[in-house]
PAKOL-167459 format. One line per 2 residues: their letters; for each residue x, z, y of C-alpha. Coordinates in Angstrom, 1 decimal. Layout:
residues N
A	X:Z:Y ~ ...
This chain:
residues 469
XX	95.0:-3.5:-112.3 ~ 96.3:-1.7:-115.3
XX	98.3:1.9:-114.4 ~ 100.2:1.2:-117.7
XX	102.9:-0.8:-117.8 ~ 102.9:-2.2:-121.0
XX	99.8:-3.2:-120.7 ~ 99.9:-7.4:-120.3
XX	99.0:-8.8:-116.5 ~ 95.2:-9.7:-117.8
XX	94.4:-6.7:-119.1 ~ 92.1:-4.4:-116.1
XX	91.7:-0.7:-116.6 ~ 87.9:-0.5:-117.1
XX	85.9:2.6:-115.4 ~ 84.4:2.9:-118.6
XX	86.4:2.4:-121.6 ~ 83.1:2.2:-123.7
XX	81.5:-0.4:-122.4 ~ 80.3:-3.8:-124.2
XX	81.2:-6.9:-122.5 ~ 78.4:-9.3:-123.0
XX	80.4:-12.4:-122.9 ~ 82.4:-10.7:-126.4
XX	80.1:-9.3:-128.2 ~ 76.4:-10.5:-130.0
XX	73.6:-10.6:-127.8 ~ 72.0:-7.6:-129.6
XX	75.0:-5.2:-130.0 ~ 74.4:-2.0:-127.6
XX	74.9:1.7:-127.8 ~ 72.0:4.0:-128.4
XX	71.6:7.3:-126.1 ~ 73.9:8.9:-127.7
XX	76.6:6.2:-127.8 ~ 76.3:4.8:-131.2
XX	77.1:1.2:-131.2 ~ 73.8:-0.3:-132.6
XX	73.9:-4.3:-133.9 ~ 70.5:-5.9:-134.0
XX	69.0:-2.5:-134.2 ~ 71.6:-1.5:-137.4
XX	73.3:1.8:-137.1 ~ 77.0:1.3:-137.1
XX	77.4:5.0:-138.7 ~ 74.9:3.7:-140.9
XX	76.0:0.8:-142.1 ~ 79.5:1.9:-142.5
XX	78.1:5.1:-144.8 ~ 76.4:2.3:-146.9
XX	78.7:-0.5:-147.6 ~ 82.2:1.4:-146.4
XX	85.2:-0.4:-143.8 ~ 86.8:-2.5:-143.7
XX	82.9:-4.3:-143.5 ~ 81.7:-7.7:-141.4
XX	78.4:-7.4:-140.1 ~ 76.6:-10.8:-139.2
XX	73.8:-10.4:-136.3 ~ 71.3:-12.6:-138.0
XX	69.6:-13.6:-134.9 ~ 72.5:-14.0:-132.7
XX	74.2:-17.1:-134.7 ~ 71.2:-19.0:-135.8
XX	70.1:-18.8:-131.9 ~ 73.6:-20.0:-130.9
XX	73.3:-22.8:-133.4 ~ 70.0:-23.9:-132.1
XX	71.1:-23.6:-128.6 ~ 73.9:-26.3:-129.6
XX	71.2:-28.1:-131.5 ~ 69.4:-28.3:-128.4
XX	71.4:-28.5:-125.3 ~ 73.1:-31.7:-126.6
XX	70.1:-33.6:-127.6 ~ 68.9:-33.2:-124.0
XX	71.9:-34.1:-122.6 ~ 72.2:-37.1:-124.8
XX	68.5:-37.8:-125.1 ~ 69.4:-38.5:-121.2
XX	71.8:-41.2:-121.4 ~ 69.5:-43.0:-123.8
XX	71.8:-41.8:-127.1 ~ 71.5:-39.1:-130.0
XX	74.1:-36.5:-131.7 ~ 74.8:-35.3:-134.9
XX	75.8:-31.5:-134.9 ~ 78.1:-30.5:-137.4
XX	78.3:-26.7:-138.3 ~ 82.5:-26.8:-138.9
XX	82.3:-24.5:-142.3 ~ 85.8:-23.9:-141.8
XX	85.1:-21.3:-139.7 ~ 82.9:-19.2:-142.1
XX	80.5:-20.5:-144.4 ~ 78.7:-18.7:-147.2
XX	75.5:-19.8:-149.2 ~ 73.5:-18.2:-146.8
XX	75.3:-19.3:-143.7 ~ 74.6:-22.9:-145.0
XX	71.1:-22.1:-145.4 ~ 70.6:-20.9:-141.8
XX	72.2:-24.1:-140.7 ~ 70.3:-26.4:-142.3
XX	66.7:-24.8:-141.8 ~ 67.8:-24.9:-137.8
XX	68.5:-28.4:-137.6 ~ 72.1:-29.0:-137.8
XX	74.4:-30.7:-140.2 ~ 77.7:-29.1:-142.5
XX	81.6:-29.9:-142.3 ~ 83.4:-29.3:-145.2
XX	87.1:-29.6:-145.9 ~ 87.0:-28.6:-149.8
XX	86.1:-28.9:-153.1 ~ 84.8:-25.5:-152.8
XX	83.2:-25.7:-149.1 ~ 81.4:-28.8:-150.6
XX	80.4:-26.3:-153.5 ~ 79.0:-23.4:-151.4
XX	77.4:-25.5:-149.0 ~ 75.2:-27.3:-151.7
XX	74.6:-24.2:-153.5 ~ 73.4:-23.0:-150.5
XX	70.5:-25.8:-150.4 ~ 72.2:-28.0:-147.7
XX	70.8:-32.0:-149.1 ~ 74.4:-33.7:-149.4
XX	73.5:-36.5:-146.8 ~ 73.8:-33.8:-144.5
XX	76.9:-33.1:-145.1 ~ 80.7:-34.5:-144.0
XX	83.7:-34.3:-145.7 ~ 87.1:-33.8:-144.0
XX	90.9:-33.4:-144.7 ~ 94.4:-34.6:-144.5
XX	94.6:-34.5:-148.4 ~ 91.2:-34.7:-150.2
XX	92.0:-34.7:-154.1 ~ 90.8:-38.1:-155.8
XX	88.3:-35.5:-157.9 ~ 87.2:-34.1:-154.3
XX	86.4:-37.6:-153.3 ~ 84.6:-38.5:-156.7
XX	82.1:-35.0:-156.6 ~ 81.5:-35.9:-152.6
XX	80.6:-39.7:-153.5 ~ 79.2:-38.6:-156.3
XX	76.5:-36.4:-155.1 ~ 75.5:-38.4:-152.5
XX	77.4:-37.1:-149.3 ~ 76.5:-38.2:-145.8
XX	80.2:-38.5:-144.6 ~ 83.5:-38.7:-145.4
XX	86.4:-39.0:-142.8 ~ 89.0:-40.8:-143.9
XX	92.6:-39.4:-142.9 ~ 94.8:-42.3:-144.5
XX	94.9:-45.6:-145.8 ~ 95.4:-44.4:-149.1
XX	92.4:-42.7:-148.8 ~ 90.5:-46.3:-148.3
XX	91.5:-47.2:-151.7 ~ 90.5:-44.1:-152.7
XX	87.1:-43.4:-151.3 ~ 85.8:-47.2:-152.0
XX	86.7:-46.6:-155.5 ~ 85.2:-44.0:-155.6
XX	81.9:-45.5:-153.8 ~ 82.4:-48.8:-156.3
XX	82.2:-47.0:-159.5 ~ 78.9:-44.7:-158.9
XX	77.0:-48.0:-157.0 ~ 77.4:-46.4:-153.6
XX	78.2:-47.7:-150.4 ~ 80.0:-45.0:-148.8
XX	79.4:-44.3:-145.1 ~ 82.9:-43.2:-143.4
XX	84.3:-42.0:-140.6 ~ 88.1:-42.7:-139.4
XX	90.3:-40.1:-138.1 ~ 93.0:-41.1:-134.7
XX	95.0:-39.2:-133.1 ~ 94.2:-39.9:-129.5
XX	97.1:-38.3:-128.2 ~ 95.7:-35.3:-126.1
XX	95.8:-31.5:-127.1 ~ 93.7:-29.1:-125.7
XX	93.7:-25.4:-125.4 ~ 91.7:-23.0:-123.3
XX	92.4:-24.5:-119.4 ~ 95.4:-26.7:-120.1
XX	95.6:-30.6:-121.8 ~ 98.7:-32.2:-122.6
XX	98.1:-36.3:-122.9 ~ 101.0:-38.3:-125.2
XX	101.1:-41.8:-126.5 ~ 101.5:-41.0:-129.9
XX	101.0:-37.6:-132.0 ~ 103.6:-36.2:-134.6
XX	101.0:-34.3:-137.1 ~ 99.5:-34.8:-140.0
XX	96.1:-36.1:-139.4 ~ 95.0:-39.0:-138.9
XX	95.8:-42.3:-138.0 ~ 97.4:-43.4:-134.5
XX	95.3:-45.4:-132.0 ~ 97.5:-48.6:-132.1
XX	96.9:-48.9:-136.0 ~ 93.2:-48.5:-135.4
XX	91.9:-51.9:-135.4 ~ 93.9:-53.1:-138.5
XX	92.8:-49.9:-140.8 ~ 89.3:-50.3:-139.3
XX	89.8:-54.1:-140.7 ~ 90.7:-52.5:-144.0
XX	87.7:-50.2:-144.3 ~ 85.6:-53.6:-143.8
XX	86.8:-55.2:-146.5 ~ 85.4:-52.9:-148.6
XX	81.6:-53.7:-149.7 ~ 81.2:-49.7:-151.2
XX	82.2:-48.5:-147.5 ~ 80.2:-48.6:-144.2
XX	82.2:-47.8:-141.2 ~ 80.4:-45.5:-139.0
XX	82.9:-45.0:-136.1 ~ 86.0:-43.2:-134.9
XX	86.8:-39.4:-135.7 ~ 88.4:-36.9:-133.1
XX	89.7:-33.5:-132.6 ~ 91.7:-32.6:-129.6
XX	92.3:-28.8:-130.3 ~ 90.7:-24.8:-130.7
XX	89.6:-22.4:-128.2 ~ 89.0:-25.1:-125.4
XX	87.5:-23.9:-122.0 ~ 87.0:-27.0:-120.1
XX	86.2:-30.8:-120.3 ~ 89.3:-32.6:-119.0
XX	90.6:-32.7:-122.0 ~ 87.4:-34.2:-123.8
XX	87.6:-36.6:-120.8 ~ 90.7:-38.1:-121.7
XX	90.2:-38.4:-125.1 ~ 86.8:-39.8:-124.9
XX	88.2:-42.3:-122.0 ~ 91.0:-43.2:-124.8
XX	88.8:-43.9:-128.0 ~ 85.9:-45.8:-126.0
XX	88.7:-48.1:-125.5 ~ 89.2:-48.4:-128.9
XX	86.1:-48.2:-129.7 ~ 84.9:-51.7:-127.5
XX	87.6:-53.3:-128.7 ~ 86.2:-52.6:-132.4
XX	82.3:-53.8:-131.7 ~ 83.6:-57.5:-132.0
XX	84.3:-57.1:-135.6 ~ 81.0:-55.3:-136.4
XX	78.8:-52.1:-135.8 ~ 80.2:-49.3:-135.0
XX	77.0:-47.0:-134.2 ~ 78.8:-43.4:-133.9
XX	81.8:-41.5:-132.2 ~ 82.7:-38.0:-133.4
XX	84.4:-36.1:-130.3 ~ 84.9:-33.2:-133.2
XX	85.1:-29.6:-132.0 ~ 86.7:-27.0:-130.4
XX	84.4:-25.3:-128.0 ~ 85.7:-22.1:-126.7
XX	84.3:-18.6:-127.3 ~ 85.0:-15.0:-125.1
XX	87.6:-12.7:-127.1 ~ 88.4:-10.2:-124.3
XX	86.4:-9.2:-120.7 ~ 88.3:-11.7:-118.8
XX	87.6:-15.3:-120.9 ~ 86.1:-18.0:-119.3
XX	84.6:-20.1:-121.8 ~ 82.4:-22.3:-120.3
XX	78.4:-22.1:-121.2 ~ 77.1:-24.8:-124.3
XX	74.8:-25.9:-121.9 ~ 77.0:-27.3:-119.2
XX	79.1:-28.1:-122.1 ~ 76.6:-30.6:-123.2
XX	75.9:-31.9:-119.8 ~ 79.4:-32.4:-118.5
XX	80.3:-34.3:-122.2 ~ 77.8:-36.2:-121.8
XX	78.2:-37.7:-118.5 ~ 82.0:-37.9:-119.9
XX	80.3:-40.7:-122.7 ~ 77.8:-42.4:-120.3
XX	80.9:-42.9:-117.7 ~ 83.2:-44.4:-120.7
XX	80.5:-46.8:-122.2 ~ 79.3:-48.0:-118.4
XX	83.2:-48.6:-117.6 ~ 82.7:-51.0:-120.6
XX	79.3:-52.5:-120.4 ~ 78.8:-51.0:-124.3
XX	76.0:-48.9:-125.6 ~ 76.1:-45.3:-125.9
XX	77.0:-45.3:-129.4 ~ 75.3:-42.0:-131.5
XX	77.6:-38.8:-130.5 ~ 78.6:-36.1:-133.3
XX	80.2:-32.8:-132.4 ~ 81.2:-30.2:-134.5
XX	80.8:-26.8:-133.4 ~ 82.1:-23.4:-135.5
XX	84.0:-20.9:-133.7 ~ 81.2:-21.3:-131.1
XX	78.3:-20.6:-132.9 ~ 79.7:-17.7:-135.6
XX	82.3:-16.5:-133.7 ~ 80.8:-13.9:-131.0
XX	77.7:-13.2:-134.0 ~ 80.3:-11.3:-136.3
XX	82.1:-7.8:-135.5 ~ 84.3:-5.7:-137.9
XX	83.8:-2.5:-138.2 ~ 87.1:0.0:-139.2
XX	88.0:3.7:-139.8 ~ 90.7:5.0:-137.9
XX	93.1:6.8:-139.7 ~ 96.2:7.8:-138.2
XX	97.5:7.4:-134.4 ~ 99.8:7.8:-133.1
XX	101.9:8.0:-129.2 ~ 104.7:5.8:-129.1
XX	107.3:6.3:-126.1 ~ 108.5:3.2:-124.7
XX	112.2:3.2:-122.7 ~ 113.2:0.6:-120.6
XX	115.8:-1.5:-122.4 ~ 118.5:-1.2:-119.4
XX	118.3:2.3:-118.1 ~ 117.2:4.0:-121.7
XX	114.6:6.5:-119.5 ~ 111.1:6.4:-120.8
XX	108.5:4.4:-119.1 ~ 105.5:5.1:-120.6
XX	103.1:5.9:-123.7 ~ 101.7:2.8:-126.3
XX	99.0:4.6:-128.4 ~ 98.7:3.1:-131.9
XX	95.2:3.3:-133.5 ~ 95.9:2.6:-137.2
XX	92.6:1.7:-139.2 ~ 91.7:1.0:-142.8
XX	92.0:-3.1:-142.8 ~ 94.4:-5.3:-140.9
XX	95.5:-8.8:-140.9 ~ 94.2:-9.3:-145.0
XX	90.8:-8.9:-143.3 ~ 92.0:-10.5:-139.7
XX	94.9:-12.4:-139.9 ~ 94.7:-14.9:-136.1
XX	96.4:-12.2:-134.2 ~ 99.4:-11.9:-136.5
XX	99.1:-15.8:-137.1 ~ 98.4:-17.0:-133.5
XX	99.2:-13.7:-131.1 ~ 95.2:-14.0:-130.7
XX	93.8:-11.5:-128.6 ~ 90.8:-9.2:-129.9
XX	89.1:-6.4:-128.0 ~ 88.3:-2.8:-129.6
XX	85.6:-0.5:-129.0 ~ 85.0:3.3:-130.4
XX	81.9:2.5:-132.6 ~ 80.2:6.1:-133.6
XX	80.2:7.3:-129.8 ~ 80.8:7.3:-126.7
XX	83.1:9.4:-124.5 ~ 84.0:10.5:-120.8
XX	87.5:11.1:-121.6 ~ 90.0:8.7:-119.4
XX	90.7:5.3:-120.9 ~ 94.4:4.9:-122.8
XX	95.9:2.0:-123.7 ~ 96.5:1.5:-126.9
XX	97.0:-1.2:-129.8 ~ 94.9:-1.5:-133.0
XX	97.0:-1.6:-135.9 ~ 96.8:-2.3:-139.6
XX	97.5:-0.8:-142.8 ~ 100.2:-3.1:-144.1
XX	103.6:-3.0:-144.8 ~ 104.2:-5.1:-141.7
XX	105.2:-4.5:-138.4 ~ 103.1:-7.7:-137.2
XX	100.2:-6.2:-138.9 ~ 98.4:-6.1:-135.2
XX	94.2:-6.2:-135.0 ~ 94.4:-5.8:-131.1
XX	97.3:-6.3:-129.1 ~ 96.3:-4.1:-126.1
XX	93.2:-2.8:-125.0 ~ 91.7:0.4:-123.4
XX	89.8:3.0:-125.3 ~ 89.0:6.8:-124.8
XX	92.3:8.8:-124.6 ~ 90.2:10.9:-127.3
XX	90.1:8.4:-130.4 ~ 90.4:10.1:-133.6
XX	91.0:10.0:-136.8 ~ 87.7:9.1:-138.2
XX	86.3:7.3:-135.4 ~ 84.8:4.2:-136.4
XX	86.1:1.5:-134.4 ~ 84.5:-1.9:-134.1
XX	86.2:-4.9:-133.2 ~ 83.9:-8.2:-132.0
XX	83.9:-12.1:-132.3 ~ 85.4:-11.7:-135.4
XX	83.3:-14.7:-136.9 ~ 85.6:-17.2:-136.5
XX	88.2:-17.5:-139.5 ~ 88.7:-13.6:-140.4
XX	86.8:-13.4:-143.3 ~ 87.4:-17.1:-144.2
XX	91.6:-16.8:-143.7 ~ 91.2:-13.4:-145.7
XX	93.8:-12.4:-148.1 ~ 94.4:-9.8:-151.0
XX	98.1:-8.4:-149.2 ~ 99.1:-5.4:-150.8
XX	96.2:-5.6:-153.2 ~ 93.5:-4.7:-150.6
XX	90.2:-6.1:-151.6 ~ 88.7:-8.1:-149.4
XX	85.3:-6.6:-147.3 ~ 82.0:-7.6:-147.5
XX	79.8:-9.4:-145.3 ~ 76.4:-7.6:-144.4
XX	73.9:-9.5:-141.9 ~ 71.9:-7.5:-139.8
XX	68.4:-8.3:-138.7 ~ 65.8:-5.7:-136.6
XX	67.9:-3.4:-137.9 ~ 67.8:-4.1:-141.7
XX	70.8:-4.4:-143.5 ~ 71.5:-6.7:-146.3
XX	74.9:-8.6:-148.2 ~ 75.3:-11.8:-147.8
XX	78.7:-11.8:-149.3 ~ 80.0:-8.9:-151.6
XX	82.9:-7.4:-151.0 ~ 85.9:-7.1:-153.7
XX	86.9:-4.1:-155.8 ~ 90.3:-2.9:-157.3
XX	88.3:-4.0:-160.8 ~ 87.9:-7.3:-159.4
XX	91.4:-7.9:-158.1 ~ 92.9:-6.3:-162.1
XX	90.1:-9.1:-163.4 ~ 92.6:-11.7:-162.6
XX	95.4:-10.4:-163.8 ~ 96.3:-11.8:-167.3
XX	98.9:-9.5:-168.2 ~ 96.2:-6.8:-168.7
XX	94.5:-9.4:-171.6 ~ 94.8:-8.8:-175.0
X	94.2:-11.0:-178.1
């Protein structure tokens, strides 16, 4: 239990507020014997001397094994039932030319949702059949690059975009493969599901138009239907969900075989990852074996084949690999009363470091919880709670809504925040002109950019009232 009583009900006082909890952070980050948090044998004093904080530092090692592991654990599992999957790296998540590099050299496959995701993932070497292209809104010249150069997927959203994509296939001689987007009616998030019969959002299609759009996309000769597209939700720690989804679209999905092939289903992504001591997310490998006896149960039920299984994993795999690294600047003990009596009933310390939610934006966005560590050292001094903020002209400019550090953090401390992969450098913004950090992947302790960071030159560079004729 927590002897604070702002501190939420999850939250436990640790016995030692500088330890790393394995299930956050990458497999190789660990403190040297003097404290210093070390990531894949990097010096976080070091590194932070070299390329300054706000920085993201990448352990090399720790995402390309995760992505194998995915890579592998399914095509067991499926290998098993007598069926196959396509793993999708979802870009989304973070993708740089290097990123897509590592992807493709370990065996898996790109989502993009952009022009530009489409861009940096073929500049990064990734052969466009290995590639899929999603979106609610895809521009008709997104659509005419993707067809164009040859990409292995497009998911179609709409039935506008059947028109649009089998033009697109028509004119450059193509027969376009394509996946269709349903709403299957279940969200999931973390332990809980929620089943409906019909969805109000924006993607996709609903599963009682399915069969007449599927019809559509036939009668197209420049498409090839490959099968039915979904995504139940983020941050998911079990497989009920996935259960009732796949149960729904294998209905679907039969029903669809007596107008032609339909060789794959894409049960999309979602796979939780640990952000504080007390997740649960479950392992990839009993991931993979619990999803797919979920498939092998649906198709028996049906007396259908095992159709070809895609997935598409990102939090999962960069997620825990990535950890920020901030200065601390100013901190400050805040009193908190008790809204009835006016007494005071105890002490929120705010850490205040150098970045904030430009750099990080989920817990502002989402109330997501981060955890916090002291980064240059360790210390014996009791544990305080405390909450990482930013530097922005915002009060919801949190990093870390409660956690326990050293009651002796100080200005100058470096502090390092984990499982940062995941959408903080790939949501990041330029509020209040801060330039956005860089990206520096670690390997055996060598240090290198994989994505430069901004500068105030860069940020002036855009700005066209500074041009003159």
């Amino acid at each position: 239990m927590s002897d604070n009583p702002l501190a939420p009900s999850w939250l436990v006082r640790p016995h030692d507020a500088n330890a790393l909890a394995p299930s956050v952070w990458s497999q190789n980050a660990e403190r040297a014997a003097d404290g210093e948090l070390l990531i894949a044998g990097a010096s976080a004093i070091a590194i932070a001397a070299e390329y300054g904080t706000p920085v993201y530092v990448i352990d090399e090692a720790d995402v390309r094994t995760r992505a194998r592991g995915i890579r592998d654990s399914f095509d067991a599992e499926f290998a098993a039932i007598g069926s196959s999957v396509k793993v999708y790296y979802a870009g989304k998540a973070f993708l740089s030319t290097q990123v897509a590099a590592w992807m493709i050299e370990d065996g898996l496959n790109i989502d993009v949702c952009s022009g530009g995701e489409l861009a940096v993932a073929l500049a990064g070497g990734a052969p466009p059949e290995r590639l899929g292209l999603h979106g609610n809104n895809k521009s008709v010249a997104e659509i005419d690059r993707a067809v164009g150069v040859g990409i292995g997927a497009i998911v179609l959203d709409s039935l506008i975009e059947i028109e649009r994509v089998a033009e697109a296939a028509a004119r450059h001689g193509r027969v376009q493969p394509v996946r269709l987007r349903v709403n299957s009616g279940v969200h999931a998030h973390t332990h809980e599901y929620l089943a409906t019969a019909r969805e109000d959002q924006k993607f996709g299609i609903p599963l009682a138009e399915v069969a007449a759009t599927v019809a559509s996309i036939r009668s197209h000769d420049s498409l090839e239907f490959l099968g039915l597209h979904s995504h139940i939700g983020s941050q998911i720690f079990e497989s009920d969900g996935f259960a009732e989804a796949t149960s729904r679209l294998f209905a679907v999905h039969a029903e669809l075989l007596a107008g032609g092939p339909v060789p794959e289903l894409n049960l999309g992504g979602g796979f939780g990852i640990a952000y504080t001591s007390v997740d649960d997310a479950l392992p990839i490998p009993e991931l993979a074996r619990r999803l797919a006896a979920i498939v092998a149960t649906a198709a028996a039920e049906r007396g259908i084949p095992v159709p070809v299984i895609a997935i598409e994993p990102g939090r999962s795999i960069i997620g825990p690999s990535m950890t920020t690294l901030y200065t601390v600047g100013t901190i400050k003990d805040v009193v908190v009363s008790d809204a009835s009596t006016g007494s005071a009933t105890a002490v929120r310390k705010y850490v205040s470091v150098d970045g904030g939610m430009s750099d990080n934006i989920r817990p502002a966005l989402y109330a997501a919880d981060y955890s916090a560590r002291i980064a240059n050292r360790s210390s014996t001094a009791a544990p305080a709670l405390v909450r990482v903020a930013g530097k922005h002209c915002e009060s919801g400019d949190i990093l870390v809504h409660a956690d326990y550090l050293p009651g002796d953090v100080q200005p100058g401390d470096l502090l390092a925040i984990p499982a940062t992969g995941a959408y903080g450098w790939a949501m990041a913004s330029n509020y209040n002109y801060l330039a956005r950090p860089p990206v520096v992947a670690v390997k055996t302790g060598r240090t290198r950019v994989i994505v430069r960071g901004e500068t105030e030159a860069d940020l002036l560079s855009r700005d066209a009232g500074l041009d003159t004729e």
